[in-house]
ROMAR-438669 format. One line per field, with one value per residue (C-alpha): residue in three letters; x, y, z. Coordinates in nm, 2 decimals. Example, Ala and Ser with C-alpha at 12.3 -4.5 7.8 and 13.67 -1.06 7.14 Angstrom:
# residues 2
residu = c(ALA SER)
east = c(1.23 1.37)
north = c(-0.45 -0.11)
up = c(0.78 0.71)
***
This chain:
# residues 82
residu = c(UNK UNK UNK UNK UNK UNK UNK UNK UNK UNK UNK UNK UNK UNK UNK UNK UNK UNK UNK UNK UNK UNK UNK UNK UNK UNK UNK UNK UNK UNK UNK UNK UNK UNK UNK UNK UNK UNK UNK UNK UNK UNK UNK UNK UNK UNK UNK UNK UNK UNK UNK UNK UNK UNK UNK UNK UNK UNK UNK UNK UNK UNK UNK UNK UNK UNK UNK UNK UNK UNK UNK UNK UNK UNK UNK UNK UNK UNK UNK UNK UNK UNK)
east = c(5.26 5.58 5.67 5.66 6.03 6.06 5.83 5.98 6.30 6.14 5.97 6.30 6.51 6.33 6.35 6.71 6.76 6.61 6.81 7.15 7.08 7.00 7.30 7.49 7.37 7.38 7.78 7.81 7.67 7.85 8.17 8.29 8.57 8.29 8.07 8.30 8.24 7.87 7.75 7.94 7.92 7.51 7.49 7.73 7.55 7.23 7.41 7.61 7.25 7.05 7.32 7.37 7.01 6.92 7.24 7.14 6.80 6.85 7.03 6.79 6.42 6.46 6.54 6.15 6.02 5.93 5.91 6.31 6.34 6.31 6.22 6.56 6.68 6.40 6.45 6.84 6.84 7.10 7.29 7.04 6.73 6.99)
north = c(-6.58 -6.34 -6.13 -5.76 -5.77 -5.97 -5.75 -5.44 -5.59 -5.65 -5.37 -5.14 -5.37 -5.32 -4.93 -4.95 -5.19 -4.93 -4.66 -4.87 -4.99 -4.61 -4.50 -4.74 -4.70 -4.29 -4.35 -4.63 -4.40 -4.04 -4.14 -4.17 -4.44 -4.65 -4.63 -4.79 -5.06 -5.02 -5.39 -5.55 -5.32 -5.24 -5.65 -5.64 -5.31 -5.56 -5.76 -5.59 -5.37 -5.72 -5.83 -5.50 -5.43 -5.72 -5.62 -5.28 -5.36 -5.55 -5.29 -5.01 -5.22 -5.26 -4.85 -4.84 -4.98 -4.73 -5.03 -5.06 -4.68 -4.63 -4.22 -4.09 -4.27 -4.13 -3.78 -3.85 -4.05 -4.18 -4.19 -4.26 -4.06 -3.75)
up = c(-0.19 -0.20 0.08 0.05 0.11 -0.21 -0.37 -0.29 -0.41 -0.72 -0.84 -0.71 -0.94 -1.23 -1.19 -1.13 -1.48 -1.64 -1.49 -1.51 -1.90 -1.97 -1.81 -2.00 -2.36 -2.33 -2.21 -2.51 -2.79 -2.67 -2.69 -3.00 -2.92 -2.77 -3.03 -3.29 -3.10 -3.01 -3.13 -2.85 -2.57 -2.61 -2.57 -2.25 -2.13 -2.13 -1.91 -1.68 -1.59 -1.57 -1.32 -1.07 -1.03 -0.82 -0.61 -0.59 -0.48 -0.23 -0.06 -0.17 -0.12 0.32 0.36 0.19 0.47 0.76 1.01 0.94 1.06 1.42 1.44 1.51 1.21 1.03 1.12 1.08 0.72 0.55 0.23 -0.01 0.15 0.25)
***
């Protein structure tokens, strides 16, 4: 059986692939001097997203756990709660 750090990991990883790829394909497709070449950055968008959002997670998935919080860090927060 998987931890819940592993699953928390996982589950934050696949919201942040989507996010990323998203974030890519909008840039690739506005720009006009990136869309001429569209059929080889969309494939490397793929990529790229496939590759950050494990990184990403794994420094996003422990701030979802309240036990890693004491209550004046809580109250304080940080960069990505505000």
């Amino acid at each position: 059986m998987l931890s819940t750090d592993t699953w928390l990991k996982a589950i934050c990883a696949l919201q942040i692939n989507a996010v990323a790829f998203g974030t890519f394909v909008v840039t690739i497709l506005t720009i006009p001097a990136l869309t001429v070449h569209a059929a080889i950055l969309i494939p490397v968008a793929i990529a790229a997203s496939i590759v950050i959002s494990p990184i990403i997670a794994w420094w996003i998935a422990p701030r979802m756990r309240l036990r890693n919080w004491g209550k004046r860090r809580w109250n304080q927060g940080d960069i990505i709660s505000g």
